[in-house]
C-alpha positions in Angstrom: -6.0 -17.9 -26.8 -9.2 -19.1 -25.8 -12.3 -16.9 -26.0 -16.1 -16.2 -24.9 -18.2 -16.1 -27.9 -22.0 -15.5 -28.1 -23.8 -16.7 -31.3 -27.4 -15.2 -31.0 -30.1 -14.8 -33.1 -34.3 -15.1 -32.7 -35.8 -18.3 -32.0 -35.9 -20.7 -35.0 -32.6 -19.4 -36.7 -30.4 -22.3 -36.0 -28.9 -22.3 -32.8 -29.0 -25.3 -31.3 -28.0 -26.8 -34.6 -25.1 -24.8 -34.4 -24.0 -25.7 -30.9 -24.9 -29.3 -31.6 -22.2 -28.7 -34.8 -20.1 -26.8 -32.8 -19.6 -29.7 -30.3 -19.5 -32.2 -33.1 -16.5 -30.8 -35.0 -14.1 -30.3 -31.6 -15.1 -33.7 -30.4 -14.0 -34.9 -33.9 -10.6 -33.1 -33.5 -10.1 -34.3 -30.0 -10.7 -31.9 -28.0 -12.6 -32.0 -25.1 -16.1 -30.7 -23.8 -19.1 -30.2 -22.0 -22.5 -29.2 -23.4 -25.4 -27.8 -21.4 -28.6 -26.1 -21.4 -31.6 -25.0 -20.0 -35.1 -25.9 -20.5 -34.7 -27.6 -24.0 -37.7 -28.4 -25.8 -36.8 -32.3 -25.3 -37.2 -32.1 -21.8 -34.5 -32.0 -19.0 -30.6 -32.9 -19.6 -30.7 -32.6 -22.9 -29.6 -30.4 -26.0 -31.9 -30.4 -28.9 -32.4 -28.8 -32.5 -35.7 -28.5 -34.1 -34.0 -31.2 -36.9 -34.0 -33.6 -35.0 -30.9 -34.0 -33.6 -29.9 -34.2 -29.5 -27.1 -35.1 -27.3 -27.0 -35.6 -23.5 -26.4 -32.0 -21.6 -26.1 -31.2 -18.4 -29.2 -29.1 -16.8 -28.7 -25.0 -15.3 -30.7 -24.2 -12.5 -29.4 -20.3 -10.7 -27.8 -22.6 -8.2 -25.2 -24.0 -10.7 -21.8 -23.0 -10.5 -19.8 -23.3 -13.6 -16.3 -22.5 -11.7 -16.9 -25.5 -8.8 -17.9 -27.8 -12.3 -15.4 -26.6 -14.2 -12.4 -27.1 -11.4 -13.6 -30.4 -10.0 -13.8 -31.9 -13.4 -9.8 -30.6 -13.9 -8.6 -31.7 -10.1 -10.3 -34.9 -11.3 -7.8 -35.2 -13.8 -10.5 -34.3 -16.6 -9.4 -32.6 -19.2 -11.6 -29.6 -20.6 -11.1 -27.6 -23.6 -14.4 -25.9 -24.7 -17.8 -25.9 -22.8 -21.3 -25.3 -25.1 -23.5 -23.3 -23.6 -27.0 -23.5 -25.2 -30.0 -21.4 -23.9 -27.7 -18.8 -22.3 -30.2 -16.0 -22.3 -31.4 -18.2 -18.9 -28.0 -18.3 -17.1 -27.8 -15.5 -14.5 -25.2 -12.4 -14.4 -23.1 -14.5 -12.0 -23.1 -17.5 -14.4 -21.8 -15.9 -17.5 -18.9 -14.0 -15.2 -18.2 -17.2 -14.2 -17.7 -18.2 -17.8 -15.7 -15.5 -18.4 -13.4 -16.1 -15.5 -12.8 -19.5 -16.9 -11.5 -18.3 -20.3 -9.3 -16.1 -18.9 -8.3 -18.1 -15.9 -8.4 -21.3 -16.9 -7.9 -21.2 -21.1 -11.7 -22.8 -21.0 -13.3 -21.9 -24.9 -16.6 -21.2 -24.0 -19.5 -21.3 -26.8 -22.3 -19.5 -25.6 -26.1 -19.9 -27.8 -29.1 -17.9 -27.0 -32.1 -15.3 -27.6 -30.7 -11.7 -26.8 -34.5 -10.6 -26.3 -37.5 -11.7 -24.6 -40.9 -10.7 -25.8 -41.5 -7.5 -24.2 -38.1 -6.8 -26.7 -35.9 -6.2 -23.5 -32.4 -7.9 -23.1 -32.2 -11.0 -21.2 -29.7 -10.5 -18.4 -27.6 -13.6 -19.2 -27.9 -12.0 -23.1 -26.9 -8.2 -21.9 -23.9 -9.9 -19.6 -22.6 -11.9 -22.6 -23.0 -8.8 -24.8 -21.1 -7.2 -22.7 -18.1 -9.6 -21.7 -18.1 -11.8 -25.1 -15.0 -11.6 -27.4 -17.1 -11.8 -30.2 -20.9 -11.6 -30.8 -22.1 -13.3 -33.8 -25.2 -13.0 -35.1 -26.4 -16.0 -36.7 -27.6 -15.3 -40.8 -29.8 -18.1 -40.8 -33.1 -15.8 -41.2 -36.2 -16.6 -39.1 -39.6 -15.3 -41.3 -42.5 -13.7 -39.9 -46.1 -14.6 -41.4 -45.9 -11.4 -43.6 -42.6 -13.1 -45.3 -40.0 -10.4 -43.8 -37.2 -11.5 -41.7 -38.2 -12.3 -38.5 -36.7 -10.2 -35.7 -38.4 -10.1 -32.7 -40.1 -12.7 -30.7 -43.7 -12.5 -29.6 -45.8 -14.8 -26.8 -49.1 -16.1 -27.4 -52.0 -16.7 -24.6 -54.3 -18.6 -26.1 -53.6 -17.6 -29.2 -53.9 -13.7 -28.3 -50.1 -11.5 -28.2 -49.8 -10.6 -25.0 -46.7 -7.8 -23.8 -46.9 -8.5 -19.8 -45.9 -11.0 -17.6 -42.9 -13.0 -16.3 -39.8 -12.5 -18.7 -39.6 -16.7 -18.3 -42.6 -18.6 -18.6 -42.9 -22.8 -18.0 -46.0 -24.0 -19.0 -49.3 -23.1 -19.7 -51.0 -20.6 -17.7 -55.1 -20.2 -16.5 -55.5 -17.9 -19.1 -54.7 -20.5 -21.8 -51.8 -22.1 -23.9 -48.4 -20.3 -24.1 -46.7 -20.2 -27.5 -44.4 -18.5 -29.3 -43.8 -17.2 -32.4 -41.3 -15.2 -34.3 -42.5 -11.6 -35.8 -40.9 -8.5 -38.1 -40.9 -5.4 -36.0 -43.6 -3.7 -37.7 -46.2 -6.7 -37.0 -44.7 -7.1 -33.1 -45.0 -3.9 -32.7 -48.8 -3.6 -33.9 -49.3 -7.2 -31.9 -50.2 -8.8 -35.2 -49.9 -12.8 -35.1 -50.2 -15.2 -37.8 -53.3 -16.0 -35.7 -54.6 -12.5 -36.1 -53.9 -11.9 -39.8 -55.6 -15.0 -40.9 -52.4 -16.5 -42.3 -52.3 -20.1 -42.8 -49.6 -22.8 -42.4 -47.5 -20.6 -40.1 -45.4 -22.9 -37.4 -46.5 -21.5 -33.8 -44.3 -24.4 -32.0 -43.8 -22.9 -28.5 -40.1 -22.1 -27.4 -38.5 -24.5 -25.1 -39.4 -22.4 -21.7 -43.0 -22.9 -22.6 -43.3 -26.4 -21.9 -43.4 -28.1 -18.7 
C-alpha cells in the first residue's frame, strides 16, 4: 500500500539529509523517483543538506501541479514509485491534496520533509494540510539546540540581528531594515525574544534558512 508520510522537525534537525537518504536507498533498490524542493539553500533545482550533500530537484512554484507531472511522466511510459518532497511547509493546500490524490489514486509513495511552524509559531498551510492528510507524521529525533543548550523547538527570524515576530510568513532575501536570518530557539528564550545575539553567547551558528536567500 503506498502512503503519505511527513517527517518534520525544526530547522537544522536533519531533514534534507534524510530525504537525500531517503531517495538514496529506493534508487538503490530500484525503484523509481522524483525529488523536489523549494527554495533550497543551494539555489534553484536543487536538494541540499547542510553536510554537504545535493542532488538535482525539480523547483515548486504555487503554479506547479504535481497530478499533470505525475500523469505525463506515467503516459510517457515513465515509471514512478516514490516522489521526495523537501521543503513542503511551502507547497500550497492544493499541492499536498494533490499528493494525496496520487497515493491513493495512483499507488505514488510520497515522502514529504518540512518545518511545521514558521516564526510567529503558527502552522504553515502546506505543514497543517500534511498534518492533516499524512498516514504518518514522524517527528525527526535528531535534536536541534538553542544557545542556552536545550532542545531547540521553535524557530526565530532575525533583522539585523534583532528577533522580530511580524511580517510575511515567507521571506526571500534581505529586507531595508537589514539582514534576515534564522536561528533555532527553546520556547522559553522564543518566547522572551532572546537570541544568541542578545544573550551574549558565542560560537552559535545563525546560518539563515533556505527562504532567506535570494
Amino acid at each position: 500500500m503506498a502512503e503519505l508520510v511527513f517527517f518534520s522537525g525544526t530547522m537544522d534537525c536533519g531533514k534534507s539529509t534524510l530525504a537525500l537518504q531517503t531517495d538514496h536507498n529506493h534508487a538503490t533498490r530500484g525503484r523509481r523517483g522524483a525529488v523536489f524542493t523549494q527554495f533550497d539553500r543551494a539555489g534553484t533545482a536543487v536538494l541540499s543538506s547542510r553536510l554537504g550533500l545535493q542532488v538535482e530537484a525539480i523547483e515548486v512554484d504555487e503554479s506547479f501541479s504535481f497530478r499533470e507531472f505525475v500523469v505525463a511522466a506515467l503516459s510517457g511510459g515513465q515509471g514512478l514509485d516514490y516522489l521526495i518532497c523537501d521543503e513542503a511547509q511551502f507547497y500550497t493546500v492544493a499541492q499536498v491534496n494533490d499528493l494525496a490524490e496520487l497515493v491513493d489514486r495512483l499507488g505514488v509513495d510520497v515522502y514529504a520533509f518540512g518545518i511545521a511552524t514558521d516564526f510567529k509559531t503558527r502552522l504553515f498551510p502546506g505543514s497543517a494540510r500534511l498534518i492533516e492528510l499524512a498516514d504518518r507524521v514522524e517527528v525527526l529525533q535528531v535534536a536541534s539546540l538553542c544557545w542556552c543548550g536545550q532542545r531547540g523547538t521553535h524557530n526565530a527570524r532575525t533583522v539585523g540581528g534583532v528577533m522580530v515576530t511580524e511580517g510575511d510568513q515567507v521571506m526571500v532575501g534581505d529586507t531595508d531594515a537589514g539582514v534576515v536570518a534564522y536561528e533555532v530557539l527553546c520556547r522559553d528564550h522564543h518566547r522572551r525574544e532572546i537570541t544568541a545575539a542578545k544573550s551574549g553567547a558565542e560560537h552559535v551558528s545563525m546560518d539563515p534558512l533556505p527562504f532567506a536567500q535570494e
